[in-house]
C-alpha positions in Angstrom: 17.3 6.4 12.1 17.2 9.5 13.9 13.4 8.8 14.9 14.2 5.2 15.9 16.9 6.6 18.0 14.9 8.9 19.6 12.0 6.6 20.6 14.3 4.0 22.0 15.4 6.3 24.6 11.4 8.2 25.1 10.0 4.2 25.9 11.5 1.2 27.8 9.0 -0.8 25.6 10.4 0.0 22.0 13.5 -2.3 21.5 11.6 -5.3 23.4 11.4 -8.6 20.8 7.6 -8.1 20.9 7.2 -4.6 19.6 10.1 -5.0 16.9 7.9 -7.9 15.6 5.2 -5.5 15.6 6.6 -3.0 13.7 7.9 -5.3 11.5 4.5 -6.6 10.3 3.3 -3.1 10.7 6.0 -1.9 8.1 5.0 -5.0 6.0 1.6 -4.4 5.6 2.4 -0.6 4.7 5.1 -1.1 2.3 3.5 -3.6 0.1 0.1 -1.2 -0.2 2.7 1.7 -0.7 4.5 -0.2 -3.6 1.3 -0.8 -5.0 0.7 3.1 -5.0 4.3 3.6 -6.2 3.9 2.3 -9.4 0.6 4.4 -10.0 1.7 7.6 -8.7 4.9 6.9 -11.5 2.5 7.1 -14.0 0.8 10.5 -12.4 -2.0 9.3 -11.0 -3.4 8.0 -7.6 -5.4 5.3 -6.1 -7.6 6.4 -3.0 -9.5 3.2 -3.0 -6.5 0.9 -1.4 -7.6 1.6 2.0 -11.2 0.4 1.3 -10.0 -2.8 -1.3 -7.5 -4.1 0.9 -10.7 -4.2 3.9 -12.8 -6.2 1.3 -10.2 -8.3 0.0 -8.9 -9.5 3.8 -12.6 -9.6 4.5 -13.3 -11.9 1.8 -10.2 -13.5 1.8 -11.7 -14.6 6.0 -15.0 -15.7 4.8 -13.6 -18.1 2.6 -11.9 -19.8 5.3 -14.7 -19.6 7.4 -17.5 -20.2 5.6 -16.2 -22.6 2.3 -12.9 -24.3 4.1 -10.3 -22.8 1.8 -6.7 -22.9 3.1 -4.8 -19.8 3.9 -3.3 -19.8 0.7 -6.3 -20.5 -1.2 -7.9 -17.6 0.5 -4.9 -15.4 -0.3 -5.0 -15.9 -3.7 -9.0 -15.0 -3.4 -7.5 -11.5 -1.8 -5.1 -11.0 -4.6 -7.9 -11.6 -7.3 -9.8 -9.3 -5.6 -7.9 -6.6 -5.6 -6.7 -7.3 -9.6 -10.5 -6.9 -10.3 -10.7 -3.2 -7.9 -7.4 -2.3 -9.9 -8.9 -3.7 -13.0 -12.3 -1.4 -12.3 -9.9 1.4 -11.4 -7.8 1.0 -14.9 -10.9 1.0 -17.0 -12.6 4.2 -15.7 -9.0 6.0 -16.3 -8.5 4.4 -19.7 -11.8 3.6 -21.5 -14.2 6.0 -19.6 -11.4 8.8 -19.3 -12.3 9.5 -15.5 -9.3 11.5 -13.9 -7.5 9.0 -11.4 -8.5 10.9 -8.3 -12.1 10.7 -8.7 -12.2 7.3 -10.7 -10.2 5.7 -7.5 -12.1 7.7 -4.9 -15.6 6.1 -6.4 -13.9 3.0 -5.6 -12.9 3.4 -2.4 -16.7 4.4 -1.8 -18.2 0.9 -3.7 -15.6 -1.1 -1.9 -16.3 0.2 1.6 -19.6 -0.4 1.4 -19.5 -3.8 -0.2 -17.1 -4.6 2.9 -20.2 -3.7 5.2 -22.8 -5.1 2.9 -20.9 -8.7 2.8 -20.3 -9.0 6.4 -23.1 -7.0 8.0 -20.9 -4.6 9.7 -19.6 -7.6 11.8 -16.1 -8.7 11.7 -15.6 -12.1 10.6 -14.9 -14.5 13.2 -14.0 -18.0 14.3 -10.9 -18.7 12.2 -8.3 -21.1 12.6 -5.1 -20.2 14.5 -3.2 -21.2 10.9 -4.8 -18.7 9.6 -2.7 -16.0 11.3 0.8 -17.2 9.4 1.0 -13.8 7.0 1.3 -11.9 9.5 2.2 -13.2 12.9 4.0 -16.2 11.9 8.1 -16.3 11.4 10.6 -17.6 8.8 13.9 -18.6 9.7 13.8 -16.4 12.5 12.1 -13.0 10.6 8.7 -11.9 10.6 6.7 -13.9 7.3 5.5 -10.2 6.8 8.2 -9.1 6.1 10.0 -12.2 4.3 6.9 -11.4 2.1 7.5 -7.5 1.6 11.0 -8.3 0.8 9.9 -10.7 -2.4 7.6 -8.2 -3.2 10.2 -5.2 -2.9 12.4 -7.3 -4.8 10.1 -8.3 -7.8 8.8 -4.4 -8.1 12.0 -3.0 -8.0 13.1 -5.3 -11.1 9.8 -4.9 -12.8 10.7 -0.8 -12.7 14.0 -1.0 -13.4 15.4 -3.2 -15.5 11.7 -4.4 -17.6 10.7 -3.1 -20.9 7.3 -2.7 -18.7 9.3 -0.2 -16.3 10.6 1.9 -18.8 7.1 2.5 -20.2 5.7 3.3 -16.7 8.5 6.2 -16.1 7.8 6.8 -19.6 3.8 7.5 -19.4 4.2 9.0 -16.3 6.7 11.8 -17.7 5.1 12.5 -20.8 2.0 10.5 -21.5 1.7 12.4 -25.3 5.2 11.4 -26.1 5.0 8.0 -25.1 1.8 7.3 -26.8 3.6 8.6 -29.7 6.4 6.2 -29.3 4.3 3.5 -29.8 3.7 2.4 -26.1 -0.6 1.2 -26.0 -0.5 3.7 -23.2 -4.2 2.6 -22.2 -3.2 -0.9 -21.9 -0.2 -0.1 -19.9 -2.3 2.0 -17.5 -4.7 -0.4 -16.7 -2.0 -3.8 -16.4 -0.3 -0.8 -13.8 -3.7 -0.7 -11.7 -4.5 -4.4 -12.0 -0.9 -5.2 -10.6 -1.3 -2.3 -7.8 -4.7 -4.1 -7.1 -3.9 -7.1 -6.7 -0.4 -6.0 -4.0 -3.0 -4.2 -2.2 -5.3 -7.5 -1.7 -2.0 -9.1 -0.6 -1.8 -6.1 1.8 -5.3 -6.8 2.8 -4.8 -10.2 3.6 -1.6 -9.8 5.5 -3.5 -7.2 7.6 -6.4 -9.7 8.2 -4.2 -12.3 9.9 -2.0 -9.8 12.1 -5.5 -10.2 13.8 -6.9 -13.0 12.8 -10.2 -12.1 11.7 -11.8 -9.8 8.9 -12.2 -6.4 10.2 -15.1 -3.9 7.8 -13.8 -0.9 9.3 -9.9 -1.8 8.7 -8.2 0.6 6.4 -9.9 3.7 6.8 -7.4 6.2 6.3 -4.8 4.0 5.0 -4.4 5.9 1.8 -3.0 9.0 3.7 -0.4 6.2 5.7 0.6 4.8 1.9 0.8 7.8 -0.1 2.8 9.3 2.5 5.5 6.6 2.6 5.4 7.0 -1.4 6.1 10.4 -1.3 9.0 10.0 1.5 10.8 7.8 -0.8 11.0 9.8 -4.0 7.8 8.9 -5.5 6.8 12.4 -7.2 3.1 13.1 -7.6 4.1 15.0 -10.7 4.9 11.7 -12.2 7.9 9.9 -13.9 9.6 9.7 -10.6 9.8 7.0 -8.1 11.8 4.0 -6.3 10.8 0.9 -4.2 13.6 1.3 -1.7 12.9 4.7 -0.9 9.0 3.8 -0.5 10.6 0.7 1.8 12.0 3.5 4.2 9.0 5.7 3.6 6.7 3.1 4.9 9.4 2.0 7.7 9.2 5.7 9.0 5.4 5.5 9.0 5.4 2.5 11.0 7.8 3.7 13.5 5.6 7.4 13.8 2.4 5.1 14.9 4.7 2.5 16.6 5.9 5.6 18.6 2.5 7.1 19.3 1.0 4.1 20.5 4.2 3.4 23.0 3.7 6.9 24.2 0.2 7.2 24.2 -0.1 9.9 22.2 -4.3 10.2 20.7 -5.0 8.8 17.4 -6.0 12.4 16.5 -2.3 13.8 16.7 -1.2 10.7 15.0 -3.4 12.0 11.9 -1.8 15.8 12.7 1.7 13.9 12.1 1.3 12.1 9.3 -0.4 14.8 7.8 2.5 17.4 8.1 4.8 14.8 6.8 2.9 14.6 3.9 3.0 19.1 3.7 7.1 18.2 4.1 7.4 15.5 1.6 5.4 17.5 -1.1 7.5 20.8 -0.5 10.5 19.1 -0.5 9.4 17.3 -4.1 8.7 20.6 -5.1 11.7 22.6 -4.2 13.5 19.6 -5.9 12.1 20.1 -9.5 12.2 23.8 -9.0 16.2 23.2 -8.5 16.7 21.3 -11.3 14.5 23.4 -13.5 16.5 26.4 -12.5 20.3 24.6 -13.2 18.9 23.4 -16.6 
């Protein structure tokens, strides 16, 4: 609040109709990647490779459009499945092949990049309908489609985690993977249903991202991962595992949005924008760890 504040004073520009849409489909297309990496950072892990997936999915998801006819909801649902099969690759290396997370999902962000420059020849994809930009410039009873979309998706994941026999398991393998293998839960199974679900949020992502600008972009998402596992960690999402809440990666991601809203507005380089983010991140860590140290020292 404090930030928002402070830019609606430092740029005549911020509180216009047009740049509050923005930022709303901004905050959209962050929040429902960072939910995604939410749920997998609950069970201690990470996914690296959203950044990447969500290019190939919302590249994909353009070429069918394009090139076979499919309708914007055809095409989404093309995204999604692409990203479930990413998540799905994802879930197997870390289960079956017992690659740690970070370097199972950081081989994927390296195949799905360059399948996204393979498929499309390093040229965005072009030529699409003016329908096709509905996700994310189009409007709902007066709000952004973006975000009536984040807020189902906020909705459902929140539920999912919190009152689902499939939540408690997450916070449970994420806490003490040993233990809750020896409670009975298939923990492999559960891991790899985690990173098909966060796969196929971030294809959603990927299409939403597609349509702000109507068009399938190779080079989108580069970086991304930093934005999402930032807003993750804002909200509570510990990176010790066990830990983590939707709402708090909702404000997480809204704070994100408003850091390259604001830099944008005031022209500040791209460079410094990947400076600011960064420090967050340094803040949000030390502040998770000062957190556990507190509570380790009252118990």
């Amino acid at each position: 609040m404090l930030l928002f504040i402070v830019l609606s004073f430092a740029s005549p520009h911020f509180l216009t109709a047009d740049n509050l849409f923005n930022i709303g489909a901004q905050t959209a297309v962050i929040a429902v990647i960072a939910t995604a990496q939410t749920m997998v950072i609950i069970t201690k892990g990470i996914d690296l490779s959203v950044g990447s997936v969500a290019a190939l999915a919302g590249v994909i998801g353009a070429m069918v459009v394009r090139d076979l006819g499919f309708s914007l909801w055809a095409a989404t649902a093309v995204a999604i499945a692409v990203g479930a099969l990413a998540g799905l690759l994802n879930g197997l290396l870390v289960t079956v092949a017992h690659v740690p997370p970070f370097i199972a999902t950081l081989g994927t962000m390296s195949v799905a990049r360059g399948l996204v420059f393979i498929v499309t020849g390093a040229v965005g994809v072009y030529g699409l309908q003016e329908s096709f930009q509905l996700l994310g410039n189009g409007e709902f009873l007066g709000l952004p489609f973006a975000v009536v979309i984040t807020a189902v998706v906020a909705v459902g994941a929140a539920f999912l985690l919190s009152q689902t026999r499939f939540g408690q398991y997450t916070y449970a393998v994420g806490s003490n993977l040993e233990a809750a293998r020896r409670s009975g839960i298939r923990v492999g199974r559960h891991l790899t249903s985690i990173y098909v679900l966060a796969g196929m949020l971030v294809g959603l992502g990927g299409m939403i991202a597609a349509s702000r600008v109507n068009s399938g972009q190779p080079n989108y998402g580069i970086a991304l991962e930093l934005d999402v596992i930032a807003a993750a960690v804002i909200g509570g999402a510990s990176l010790f595992g066990g830990q983590g809440r939707v709402i708090g990666t909702l404000i997480g991601a809204f704070l994100i949005a408003l850091v390259r809203n604001g830099a944008v507005l005031l022209d500040i380089s791209i460079h410094y924008q990947q400076v600011i983010v960064g420090v967050i991140i340094w803040a949000a860590v030390y502040f998770d760890q000062y957190r556990r140290r507190r509570a380790q020292s009252r118990s």
